[in-house]
Backbone bond lengths (Angstrom), bond angles and torsions (degrees), N, CA, C in turn:
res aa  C-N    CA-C-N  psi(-1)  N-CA   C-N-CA  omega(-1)  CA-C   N-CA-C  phi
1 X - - - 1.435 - - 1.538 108.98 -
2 X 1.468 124.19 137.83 1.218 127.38 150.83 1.555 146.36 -76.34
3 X 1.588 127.94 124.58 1.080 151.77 -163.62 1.422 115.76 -95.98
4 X 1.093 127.63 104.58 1.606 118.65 -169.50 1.495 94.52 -113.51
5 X 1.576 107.37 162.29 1.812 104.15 -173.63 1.220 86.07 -153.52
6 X 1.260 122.99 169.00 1.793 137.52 146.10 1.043 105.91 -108.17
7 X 1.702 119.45 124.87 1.538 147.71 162.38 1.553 123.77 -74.83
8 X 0.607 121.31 104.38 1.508 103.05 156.95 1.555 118.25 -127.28
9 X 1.292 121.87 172.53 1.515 129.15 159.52 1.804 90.09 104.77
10 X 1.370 119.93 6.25 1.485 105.45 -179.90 1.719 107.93 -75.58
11 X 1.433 125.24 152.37 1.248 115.42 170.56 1.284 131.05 -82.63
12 X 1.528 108.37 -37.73 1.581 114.07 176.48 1.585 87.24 -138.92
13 X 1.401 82.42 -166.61 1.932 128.61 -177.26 1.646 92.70 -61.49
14 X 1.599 103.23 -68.52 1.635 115.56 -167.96 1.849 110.58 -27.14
15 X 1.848 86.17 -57.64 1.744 112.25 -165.14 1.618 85.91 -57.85
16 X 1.065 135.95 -83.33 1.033 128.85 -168.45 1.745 139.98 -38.98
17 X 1.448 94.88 -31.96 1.834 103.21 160.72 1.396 121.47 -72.09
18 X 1.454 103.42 -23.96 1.658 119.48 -164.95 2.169 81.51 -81.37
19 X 1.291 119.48 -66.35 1.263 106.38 -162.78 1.411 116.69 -73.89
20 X 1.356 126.93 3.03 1.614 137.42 161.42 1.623 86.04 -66.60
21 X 1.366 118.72 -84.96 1.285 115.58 -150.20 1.947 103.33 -51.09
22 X 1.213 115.82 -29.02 1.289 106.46 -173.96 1.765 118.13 -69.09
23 X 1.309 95.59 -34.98 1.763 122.05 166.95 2.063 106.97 -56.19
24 X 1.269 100.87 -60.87 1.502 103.87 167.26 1.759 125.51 -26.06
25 X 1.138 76.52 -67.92 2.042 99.28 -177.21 1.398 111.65 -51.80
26 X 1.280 111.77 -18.37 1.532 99.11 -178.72 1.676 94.49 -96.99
27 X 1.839 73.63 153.45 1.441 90.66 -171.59 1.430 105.54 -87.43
28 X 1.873 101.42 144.56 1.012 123.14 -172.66 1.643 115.39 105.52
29 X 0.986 108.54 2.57 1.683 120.46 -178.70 1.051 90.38 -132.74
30 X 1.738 91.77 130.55 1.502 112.91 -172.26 1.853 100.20 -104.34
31 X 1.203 139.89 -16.87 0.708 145.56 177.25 1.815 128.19 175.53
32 X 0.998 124.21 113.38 1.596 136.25 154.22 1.614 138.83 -82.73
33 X 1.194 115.04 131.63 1.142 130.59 -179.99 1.731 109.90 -139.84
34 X 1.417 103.20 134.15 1.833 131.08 166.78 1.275 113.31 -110.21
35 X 1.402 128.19 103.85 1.482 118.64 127.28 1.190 125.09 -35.08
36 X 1.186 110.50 101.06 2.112 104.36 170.05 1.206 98.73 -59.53
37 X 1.318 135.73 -78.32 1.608 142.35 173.59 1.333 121.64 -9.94
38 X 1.709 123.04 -58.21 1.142 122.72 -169.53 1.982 111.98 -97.03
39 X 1.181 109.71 -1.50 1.705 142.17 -142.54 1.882 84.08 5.70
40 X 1.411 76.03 97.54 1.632 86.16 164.04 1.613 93.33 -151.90
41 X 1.531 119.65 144.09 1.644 128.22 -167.25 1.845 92.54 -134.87
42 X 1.476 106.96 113.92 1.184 129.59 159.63 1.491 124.13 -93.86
43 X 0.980 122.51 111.16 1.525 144.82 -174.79 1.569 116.11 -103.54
44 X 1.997 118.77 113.75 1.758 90.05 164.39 1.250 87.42 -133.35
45 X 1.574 104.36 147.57 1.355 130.80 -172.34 2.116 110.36 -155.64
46 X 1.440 96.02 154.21 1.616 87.37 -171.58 1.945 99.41 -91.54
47 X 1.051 102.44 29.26 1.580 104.79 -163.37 1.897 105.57 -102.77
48 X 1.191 121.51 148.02 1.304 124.87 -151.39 1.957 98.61 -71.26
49 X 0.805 121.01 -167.10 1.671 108.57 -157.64 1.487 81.66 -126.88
50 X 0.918 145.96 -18.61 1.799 130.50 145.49 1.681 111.63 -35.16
51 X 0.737 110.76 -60.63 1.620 145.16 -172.87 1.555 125.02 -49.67
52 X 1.326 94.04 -44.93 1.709 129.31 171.17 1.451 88.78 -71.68
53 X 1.188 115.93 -80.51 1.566 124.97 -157.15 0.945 100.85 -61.96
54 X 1.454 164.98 -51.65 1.122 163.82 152.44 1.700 109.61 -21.42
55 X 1.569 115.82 -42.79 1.329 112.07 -161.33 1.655 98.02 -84.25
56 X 1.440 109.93 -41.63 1.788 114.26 167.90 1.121 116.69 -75.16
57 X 1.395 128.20 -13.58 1.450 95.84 155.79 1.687 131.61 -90.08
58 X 1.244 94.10 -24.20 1.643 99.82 175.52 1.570 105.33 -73.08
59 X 1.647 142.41 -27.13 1.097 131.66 175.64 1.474 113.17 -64.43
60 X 1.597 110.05 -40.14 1.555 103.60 -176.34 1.527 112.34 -78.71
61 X 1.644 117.83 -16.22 1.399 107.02 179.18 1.294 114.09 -64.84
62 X 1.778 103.69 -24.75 1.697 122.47 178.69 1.189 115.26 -24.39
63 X 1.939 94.98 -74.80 1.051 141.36 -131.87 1.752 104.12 -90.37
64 X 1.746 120.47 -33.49 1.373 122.98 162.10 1.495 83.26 -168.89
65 X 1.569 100.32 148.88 1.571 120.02 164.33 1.447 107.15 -66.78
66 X 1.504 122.97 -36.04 1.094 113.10 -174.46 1.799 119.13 -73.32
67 X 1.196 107.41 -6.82 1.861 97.03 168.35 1.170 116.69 -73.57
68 X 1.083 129.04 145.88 1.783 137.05 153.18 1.136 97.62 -103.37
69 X 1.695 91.86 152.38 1.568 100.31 170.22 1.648 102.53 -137.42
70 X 1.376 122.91 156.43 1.323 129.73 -163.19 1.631 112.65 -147.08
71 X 1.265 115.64 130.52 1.989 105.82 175.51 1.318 93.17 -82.68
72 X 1.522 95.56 149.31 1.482 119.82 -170.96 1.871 97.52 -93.19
């Protein structure tokens, strides 16, 4: 299933591939993708959408205080 979010606070393109791939690795996510451009973060995973959101938001708080993250 797919997970859509609104990002913001990323700085570039780079920051943003670097925190897909960090989002990836956890288990239970089958795959992530960020538009830097649109800061919108698409997530699909077979994992309940509590679960998801929980795992993207605690990775980006990781990753800089300055991202927010939001369900679309």
């Amino acid at each position: 299933m797919k997970f859509k979010f609104n990002v913001t606070g990323i700085d570039c393109p780079n920051c943003a591939g670097k925190l897909a791939r960090q989002i990836e690795g956890k288990e239970g996510i089958d795959s992530c993708q960020i538009n830097f451009i649109s800061e919108r973060l698409t997530v699909e995973s077979g994992l309940a959408a509590e679960e998801v959101a929980a795992i993207v938001e605690k990775e980006c708080r990781a990753f800089s205080k300055d991202i927010e993250v939001t369900k679309r």
